[in-house]
Steps between C-alpha positions, in 0.01 A plus 500: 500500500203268674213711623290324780141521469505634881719718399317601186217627715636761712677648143382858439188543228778610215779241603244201526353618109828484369614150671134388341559661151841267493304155620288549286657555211755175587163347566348603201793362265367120641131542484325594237249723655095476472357808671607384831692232552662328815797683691494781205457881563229662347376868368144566477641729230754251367361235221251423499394800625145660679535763231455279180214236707202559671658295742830281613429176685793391735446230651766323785518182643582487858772237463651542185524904490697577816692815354237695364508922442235657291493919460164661496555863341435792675369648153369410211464787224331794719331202740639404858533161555544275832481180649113445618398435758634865549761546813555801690780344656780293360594268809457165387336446797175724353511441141207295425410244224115367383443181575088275459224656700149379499380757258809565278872619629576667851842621634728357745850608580760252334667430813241296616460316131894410456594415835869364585765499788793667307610844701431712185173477310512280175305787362558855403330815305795684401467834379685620234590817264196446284358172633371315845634078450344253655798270600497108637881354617469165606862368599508107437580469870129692581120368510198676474161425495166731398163465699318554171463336202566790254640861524409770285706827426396752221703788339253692384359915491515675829072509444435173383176363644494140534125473395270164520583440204869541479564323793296228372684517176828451691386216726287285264627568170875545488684206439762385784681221361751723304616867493342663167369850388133614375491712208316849510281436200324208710195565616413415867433658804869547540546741160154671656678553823786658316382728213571817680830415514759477250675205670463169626524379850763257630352194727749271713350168609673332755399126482546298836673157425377210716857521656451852649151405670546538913683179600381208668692384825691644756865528669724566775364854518165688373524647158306759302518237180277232689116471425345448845711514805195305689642178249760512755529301805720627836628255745436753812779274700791493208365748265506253229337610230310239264290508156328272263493575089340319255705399224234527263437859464548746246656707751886535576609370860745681702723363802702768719805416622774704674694204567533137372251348283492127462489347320741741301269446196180529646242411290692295284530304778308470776546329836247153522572250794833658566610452123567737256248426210546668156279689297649639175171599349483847648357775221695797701717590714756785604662636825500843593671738772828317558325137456283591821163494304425162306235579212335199316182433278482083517189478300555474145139439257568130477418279794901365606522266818371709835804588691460514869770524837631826624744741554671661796715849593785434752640750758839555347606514870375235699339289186155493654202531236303833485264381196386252368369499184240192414364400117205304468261459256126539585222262301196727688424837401261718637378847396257610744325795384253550779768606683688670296157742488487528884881576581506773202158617593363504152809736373618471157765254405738547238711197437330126440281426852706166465773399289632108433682263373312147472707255396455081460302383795415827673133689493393818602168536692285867425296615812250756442181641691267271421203554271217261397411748205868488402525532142769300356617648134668298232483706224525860678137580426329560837112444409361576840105349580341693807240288653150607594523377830904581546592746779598811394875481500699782401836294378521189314819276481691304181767299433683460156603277358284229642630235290813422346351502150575896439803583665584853618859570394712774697645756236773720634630693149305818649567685771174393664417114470230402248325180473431289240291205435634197334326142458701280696632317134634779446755600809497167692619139367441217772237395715672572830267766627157472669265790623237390807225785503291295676495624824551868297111618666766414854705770447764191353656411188792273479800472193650188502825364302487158459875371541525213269337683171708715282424874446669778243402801369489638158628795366648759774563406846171654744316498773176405552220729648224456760313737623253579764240789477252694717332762308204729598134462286361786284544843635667410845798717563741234581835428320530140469739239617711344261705234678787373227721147550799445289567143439833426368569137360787271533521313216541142438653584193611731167222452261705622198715247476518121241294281711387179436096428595260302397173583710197726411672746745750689327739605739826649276510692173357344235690693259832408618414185488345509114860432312640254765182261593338263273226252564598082387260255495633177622501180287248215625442740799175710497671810670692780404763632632652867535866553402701799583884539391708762630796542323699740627791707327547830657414687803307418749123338478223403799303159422301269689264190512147487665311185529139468583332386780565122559784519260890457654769675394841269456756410563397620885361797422805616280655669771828404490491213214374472127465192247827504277402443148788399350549149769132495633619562872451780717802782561537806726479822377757622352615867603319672209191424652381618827163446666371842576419391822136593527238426810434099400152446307419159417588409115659830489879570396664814358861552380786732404680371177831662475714455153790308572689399160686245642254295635299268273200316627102415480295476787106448547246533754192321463153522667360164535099357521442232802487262224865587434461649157689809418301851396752711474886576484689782571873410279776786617795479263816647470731469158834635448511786244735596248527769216699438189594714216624316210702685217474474136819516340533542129575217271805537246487341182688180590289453755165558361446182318584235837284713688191539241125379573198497312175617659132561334484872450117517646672388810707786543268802417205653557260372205098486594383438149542109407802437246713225423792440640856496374847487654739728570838465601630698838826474678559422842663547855431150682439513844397194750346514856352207690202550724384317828207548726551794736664687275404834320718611225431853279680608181566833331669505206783790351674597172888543577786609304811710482641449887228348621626165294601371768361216704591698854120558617602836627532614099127522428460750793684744321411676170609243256153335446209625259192599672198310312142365554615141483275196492463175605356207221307337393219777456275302299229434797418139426885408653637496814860416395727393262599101463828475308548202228768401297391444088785433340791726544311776619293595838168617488267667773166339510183689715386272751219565784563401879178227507713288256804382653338627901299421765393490874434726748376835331720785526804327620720641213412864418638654188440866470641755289466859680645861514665673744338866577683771258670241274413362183730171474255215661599251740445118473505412839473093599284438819475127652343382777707318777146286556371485139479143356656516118449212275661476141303296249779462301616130569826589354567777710328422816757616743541835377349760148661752340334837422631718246466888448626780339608825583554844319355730231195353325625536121161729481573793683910469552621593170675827530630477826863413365493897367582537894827321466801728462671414128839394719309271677336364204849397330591362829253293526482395135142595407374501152152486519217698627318223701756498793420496743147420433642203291685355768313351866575359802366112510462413846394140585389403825528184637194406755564182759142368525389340879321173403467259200211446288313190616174326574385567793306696756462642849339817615486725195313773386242543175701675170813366667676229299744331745465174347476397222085498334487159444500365856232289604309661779267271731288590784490305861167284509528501908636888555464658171797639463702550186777341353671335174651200414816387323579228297900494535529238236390757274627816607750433635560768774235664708483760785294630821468831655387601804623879645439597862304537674372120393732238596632199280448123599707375521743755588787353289231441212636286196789373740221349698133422337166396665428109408157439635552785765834396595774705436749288343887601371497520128856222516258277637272503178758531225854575399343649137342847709676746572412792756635855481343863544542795306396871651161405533392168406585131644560317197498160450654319127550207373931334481552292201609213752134371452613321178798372654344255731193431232221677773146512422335803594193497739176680492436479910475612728584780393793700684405821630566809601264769701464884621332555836364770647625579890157334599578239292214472231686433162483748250688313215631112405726369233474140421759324323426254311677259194824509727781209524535342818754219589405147542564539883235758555186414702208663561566663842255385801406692803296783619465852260681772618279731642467858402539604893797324521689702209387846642642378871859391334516810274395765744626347782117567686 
């Protein structure tokens, strides 16, 4: 049986409590209730209950809670109880709610506060047997809005006196943001109120979302759900009917329509010299009544492209338009008070005298009755001088905040808004604001947003306040003035986010940036340079770049394009990462980074000096992800010796105190994995036996496998892994630290050992960057190192466990001793593919980085100064450059063509003894044995070279090669030097 909500409100009182009782108990076996929650029915004398508190806090959202019905008793003990403000009538139409007054809470009837076109009210007071309800049935096909801000219902005594002090209690103290009750044995104005009572009181707070203010806009007809009717315009000859809206508003716009709308998606798109133009980024939106009322809320807190065109309603008949709804953004606000104080003659005004939303480019210009006495307050502390020879004026005038230095902040957690002060370091990041009081003594002050400087807040999303102020002098029986504008910002951007900076201003989190940003010094170069690395394995994550002023952002802004790191080129983005599409700032970029595990890949932004030196990179990575759990099977006797290997015991334990070592022999499972950049592999290792013998991964998933706090080795903390060597007949597991077989780029191969939350066994887990440069300094392995570790109880603390192996199992599996299976591991040995060989060399590098190898000879430029090295390739042999993006190589096929004298020259043209070829990083240049062949002599000059430019050209880094073999055919080359212009026009294509 399906029970309309229509329906549901013409039910009798005892029908509709039963058909409430049963929703809400189905509801109630979902939602795990908290006092009041949304579309859940609550008793006053239900849990939590007004018997047990001094009082229950429900508080309702006007979106979210649109099936609401909460029971005020008609008793409680030998009290009466009832829904205040008190009723002598139970039409809808008279029952009234509290709602902001100047000096506290007055009533209005809640037919003028929730306000819709449905036939039946949304809205009922139902009485019952032994309780009134206050019920709300909002059908998904119905719209409301409320005229005020907040609604206020209490269930309280039939007596109760809302004093001063209680109401001020309930409208400044009471926290909004979530429903919650107040104990009795708290002492406040509120237990005061109550002590002649032996109950609590019951308070519903009905919060207006920014969706349910009075809509902007218009339609084909008039409509109860519009804010001003005098927005519209009337054709008096067709009876068109025509509005503008501002996109940027916090408030929801509305378009009428009783016949076509076009196009079909208003909003989403919108009509622009006679083309459909598409706007996706559209915060809400929802159709009501049949699809003949179009509800949206465009603005969202981040400043997206401004969307402008319009909409129109179609005749269904004869196709003619009857509205026409138009968008467009305004850049001038104006909040004229002066005549805001003639038209309401001085009367009180509830709401915010003016309410906006400035956004990049737009200002908003104060007017006031002037005053040359004005006093203009920064710090809230009026400190008012009378002159001798001033006029005896009755009021004086002020205007806060007169600076931007302490902000006024708009809190809305109470029923009545508070202010608070907050140093602009503290709420704002960005520079893209500007107060002019200068023509305040005018009657005009002027907030401008500067549209090419980035602005965020910290900490919770709120307005700002401004507020004008006439108030009497000493003992002049005048109420005051107090003139309030809301400022709502549009911001250029999230500020808790990874973001990559490098100026004094400080425009993201700090913190989020701590554990992924790191500061390098460049080599030769006196400049540092900011480094942030996003690697990204789950979820999704928000990062961006900002680049100071007079810094670019590349390649072309990064909108559409990054540097690859892997080839040195420049790629799309890939899918995974989305630019959030934000109002453009200069230098400015933010993106979404979605985990995609099949995509592997390392892009970089860069912000760039007009010298063409890089300050800081943004690196967005992606790696594919895997989880392995290796087994440990048991070793029977015939096997034990092939598979035995000798280890120092300190190795394997725990052991602070100093002691000498000795070895001990443990059996093994082998296990080998090889590793390549973009790749991050994580191991967990298991016990098995009885059924779980078998190799079929499924097996360990079932309870066949011991549950034990297994380790990973070597724990003795001056190694990083195990080597394995052969002595003799035997193998043996040697500790060896990282820094002696590895270098290059730090943090390129991460080795962590970790545990997962509510487990003991750790996880090794194998983490290398697609970008990284790894270097072996092994010359016999220089292609590739093997890591070894061990897995599984340390011999310390894992003896005993085999009492938790069943006595068949034990003869199954052939154990005689009481070390298994602490005396048997898993030996896994990873396999790492290093990027780039271990030369001489040199190229833009970093201090405590060693790409190359120590013993390079560096030299410095006599004419530019910049840094370099050079190479004797009798002597060594081989040699390499390297030069990432955003500098470019010359020449671009470097070591297949040199620089002789400036001229770039093909390397076959020198000498058939060098050989050219490139690893992941490096151009590499070595020497063929060939040179011996045809009895060549090598040459000190001129040297062949190599450099890296910056986009404007200045070198930042040379290699000379020198001591090379050149063929008896090879001339010095004549003819002009290439010039640096000339290699930025043929790569760039400018």
């Amino acid at each position: 049986m399906f029970v309309t909500m229509s329906s549901l409100r013409i039910l009798s009182s005892q029908t509709t409590k039963l058909v409430l009782y049963v929703i809400s108990a189905l509801i109630s076996l979902a939602i795990n209730t908290n006092v009041c929650s949304a579309d859940v029915v609550h008793d006053f004398m239900d849990d939590p209950a007004i018997t047990n508190f001094a009082a229950v806090i429900c508080v309702l959202n006007s979106h979210n809670d649109r099936f609401v019905s909460i029971s005020c008793p008609d008793r409680v003990g030998d009290v009466n109880y009832t829904w205040h403000p008190r009723s002598s009538n139970d039409s809808y139409i008279q029952r009234k709610a509290y709602i902001s007054s100047q000096h506290g809470l007055e009533t209005r009837p809640v037919s003028e506060i929730i306000i819709s076109e449905s036939a039946a009210p949304l809205w009922i007071f139902d009485r019952g047997i032994n309780s009134t309800s206050f019920n709300i049935y909002v059908q998904r096909d119905e719209h409301y809005i409320m005229t005020e801000n907040r609604l206020m219902l209490l269930c309280g005594p039939v007596d109760l006196e809302l004093t001063p002090t209680l109401v001020s209690y309930l409208t400044n103290t009471v926290d909004l943001d979530h429903s919650h009750t107040i104990r009795r044995n708290t002492y406040s104005s509120l237990t005061r109120a109550l002590d002649k009572y032996s109950s609590g009181i019951g308070v519903v707070y009905l919060r207006r979302n920014s969706f349910h203010h009075p809509l902007m806009g218009c339609g084909s007809r008039a409509s109860p759900l519009f804010r001003n009717p005098n927005d519209v315009i009337i054709d008096e000859s067709t009876g068109l009917r025509t509005c503008v809206v501002d996109p940027m508003s916090t408030l929801p716009i509305g378009f009428l329509c009783e016949g076509e709308i076009e196009p079909p998606d208003c909003f989403r798109y919108l009509i622009s010299d006679n083309n459909y133009v598409h706007h996706p980024l559209v915060h809400r939106y929802m159709t009501a009544y049949n699809d003949t009322l179009l509800i949206v809320q465009p603005f969202v807190y981040l400043a997206s492209p401004l969307i402008e065109g319009y909409c129109v309603c179609r005749d269904r008949v004869n196709s003619e338009v009857v509205a026409k709804l138009i968008v467009k953004p305004r850049y001038e606000y104006v909040c004229d008070i002066n005549n805001m104080l003639m038209k309401n003659r001085l009367k009180y005004i509830r709401h915010f005298w003016c309410s906006f939303v400035l956004h990049p480019g737009s200002n908003v210009t104060i007017k006031f009755p002037a005053d040359s006495d004005i006093i203009l307050d920064d710090d809230g502390e009026e400190q008012i001088e009378l002159k001798d020879d001033a006029p005896p004026n009755l009021f004086y005038t002020t205007f806060n905040p007169s600076s931007l230095r302490k902000l006024r902040i708009l809190g809305s957690s109470k029923w009545n808004n508070h202010v608070l002060k907050r140093h602009y370091s503290e709420k704002l990041a960005g520079d893209a604001l500007t107060l002019d009081v200068s023509n305040a003594r005018k009657g005009v002050v002027k907030l401008s947003y500067d549209i090419n400087k980035p602005l965020t807040m910290i900490g919770s999303y709120d307005s700002l306040c401004f507020y004008w102020r006439l108030l009497p002098r000493v003992n002049y029986p005048f109420e005051h003035i107090f003139a309030t504008i809301r400022i709502t910002l549009s911001l250029t951007h999230p500020y808790d986010v990874v973001g990559c900076e490098t100026g004094e201003m400080r425009i993201f989190d700090p913190q989020s940036a701590r554990r992924r940003c790191v500061w390098k010094s460049y080599t030769g170069i006196r400049r540092f340079y900011r480094q942030c690395i996003i690697h990204h394995n789950s979820g999704v994550i928000r990062t961006g770049i900002y680049c100071k002023p007079g810094e670019i952002l590349m390649p072309a802004n990064c909108s559409e394009s990054a540097f690859d790191l892997s080839t040195g080129g420049s790629l799309p983005w890939p899918p995974s990462i989305t630019n959030m599409h934000m109002r453009k700032v200069d230098g400015l970029q933010m993106f979404k980074f979605t985990i995609n595990p099949i995509e592997v890949f390392s892009l970089s932004c860069n912000c760039i000096t007009d010298r063409g030196i890089a300050t800081s990179q943004l690196i967005l990575e992606s790696t594919y992800h895997e989880h392995n759990v290796l087994l440990i099977r048991p070793l029977f006797s015939a096997q034990r010796n092939e598979r035995q290997i000798y280890v120092n015991k300190s190795d394997i334990i725990y052991d602070p105190s100093p002691s000498d070592d000795f070895l001990v022999s443990i059996k093994v499972n082998h296990e080998g994995r090889s590793i390549s950049p973009g790749n991050t592999y994580s191991y967990d290792c298991r016990y098995v036996y009885g059924s779980a013998l078998s190799r079929e991964w499924s097996s360990i998933f079932g309870q066949r496998y011991i549950e034990g706090s297994n380790s990973w080795l070597p724990r003795n903390l001056r190694w990083s892994y195990f080597e394995k060597i052969r002595r003799g007949s035997t193998y043996h597991l040697r500790g060896v630290n990282y820094n002696e077989y590895i270098t290059g780029e730090k943090n390129t191969l991460v080795v962590k050992i970790k545990k997962n939350i509510g487990e003991d066994n750790e996880i090794l887990e194998f983490s290398y960057r697609s970008s990284g440069i790894l270097i072996s300094k092994d010359p016999n392995n220089a292609n590739s190192l093997s890591f070894h570790y061990l897995c599984g109880l340390r011999p310390d603390v894992g003896y005993g466990l085999v009492d938790r192996i069943s006595e068949v199992d034990r003869e199954q599996l052939n154990i005689t001793d009481l070390r298994y299976p602490s005396g048997t591991y898993k030996l896994l040995e990873m396999v790492v593919v290093t990027t780039d060989p271990y030369v001489h060399g040199c190229g833009v590098t970093f201090t405590g980085e060693e790409i190359f190898k120590p013993d390079t000879v560096h030299i410095t430029d006599a004419n530019d100064g910049s840094s370099g090295c050079q190479v004797d390739l009798s002597e060594h042999r081989e040699c390499g450059f390297y030069c990432p993006p955003p500098y470019v190589i010359d020449p671009p096929l470097c070591f297949q063509e040199v620089l002789v004298d400036g001229v770039v020259t093909p390397l076959s043209d020198i000498s058939d003894s060098m050989v050219y070829h490139k690893s992941t990083h490096f151009s590499l240049l070595s020497l063929h044995h060939s040179h011996k062949q045809y009895n060549q002599e090598p040459k000190m000059s001129p040297p062949l070279q190599c450099r890296c430019l910056s986009i404007t050209g200045e070198v930042i880094s040379t290699i000379n090669i020198v001591n090379y073999y050149s063929n008896d055919s090879f001339k010095r080359p004549k003819g002009l030097m290439r010039v640096y212009r000339h290699i930025l026009d043929e790569l760039f294509g400018q």
